[in-house]
N, C-alpha and C positions, 0 to 999 in steps of 0.2 A: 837296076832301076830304083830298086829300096834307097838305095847309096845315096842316089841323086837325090833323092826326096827331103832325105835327111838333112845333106847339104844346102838344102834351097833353105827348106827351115830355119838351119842357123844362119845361114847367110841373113834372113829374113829379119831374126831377131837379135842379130847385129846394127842392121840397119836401123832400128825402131830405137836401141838404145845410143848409137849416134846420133840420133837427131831428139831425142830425148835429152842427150849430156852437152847437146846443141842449145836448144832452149831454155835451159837450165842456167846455164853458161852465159846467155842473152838476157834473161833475166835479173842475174846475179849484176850483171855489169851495170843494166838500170838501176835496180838496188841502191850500188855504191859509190854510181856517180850522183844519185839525190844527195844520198847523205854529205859525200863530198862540200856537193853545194849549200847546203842549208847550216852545217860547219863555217865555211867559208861565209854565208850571210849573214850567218851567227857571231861571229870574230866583228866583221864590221858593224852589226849595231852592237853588240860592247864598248867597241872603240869609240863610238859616238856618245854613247851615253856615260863614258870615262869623260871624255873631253865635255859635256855638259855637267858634270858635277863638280869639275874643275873650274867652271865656268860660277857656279853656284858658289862653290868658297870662296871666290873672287870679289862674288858681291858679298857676303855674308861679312868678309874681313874687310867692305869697302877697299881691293886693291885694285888699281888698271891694271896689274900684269902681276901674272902667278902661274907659278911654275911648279907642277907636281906629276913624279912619276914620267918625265921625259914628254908632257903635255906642257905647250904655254898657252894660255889664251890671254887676250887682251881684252879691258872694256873702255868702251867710251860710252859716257851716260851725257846728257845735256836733262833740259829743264823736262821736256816729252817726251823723248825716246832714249833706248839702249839699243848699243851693238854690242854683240861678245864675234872676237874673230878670232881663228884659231890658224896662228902663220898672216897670211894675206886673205885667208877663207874666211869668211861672213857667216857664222856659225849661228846665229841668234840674232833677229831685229824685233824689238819693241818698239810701238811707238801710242803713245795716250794721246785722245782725243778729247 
């Protein structure tokens, strides 16, 4: 009957750290799927703000098209407004009033 006790016991505190190395485990996974993404949301505003400062030497060197680091943007300026487009993407509109 002691035997059995014993058993139960471990069996008991088996159980407690499977679902302990369960939750753990479920945690970790939240964890490193945030970071995943905030990496990944990370990359993309870089990427944006590369292609606006590209977009920036462009005016600064007064060019319509410039090419730096595998970025091209384009500008078209008139008398009121600026577009910088990046490809066929409308990256930037200005327009004075």
């Amino acid at each position: 009957m002691e035997n059995l006790k014993k058993q139960k016991i471990k069996a008991y505190i088996l159980l407690e750290a499977l679902v302990a190395l369960a939750i753990f485990a479920f945690i970790a996974t939240i964890v490193l799927e945030n970071i995943r993404i905030m990496r990944q949301n990370q990359a993309i505003t870089m990427k944006r703000e590369e292609v606006l400062r590209v977009a920036h030497m462009a005016l600064q060197t007064q060019k319509d098209t410039l090419t730096l680091n595998g970025i091209t943007v384009r500008v078209e300026k008139s008398n009121n407004q600026l577009i910088v487009y990046q490809g066929e993407k409308e990256v930037l509109y200005v327009e004075r009033r």
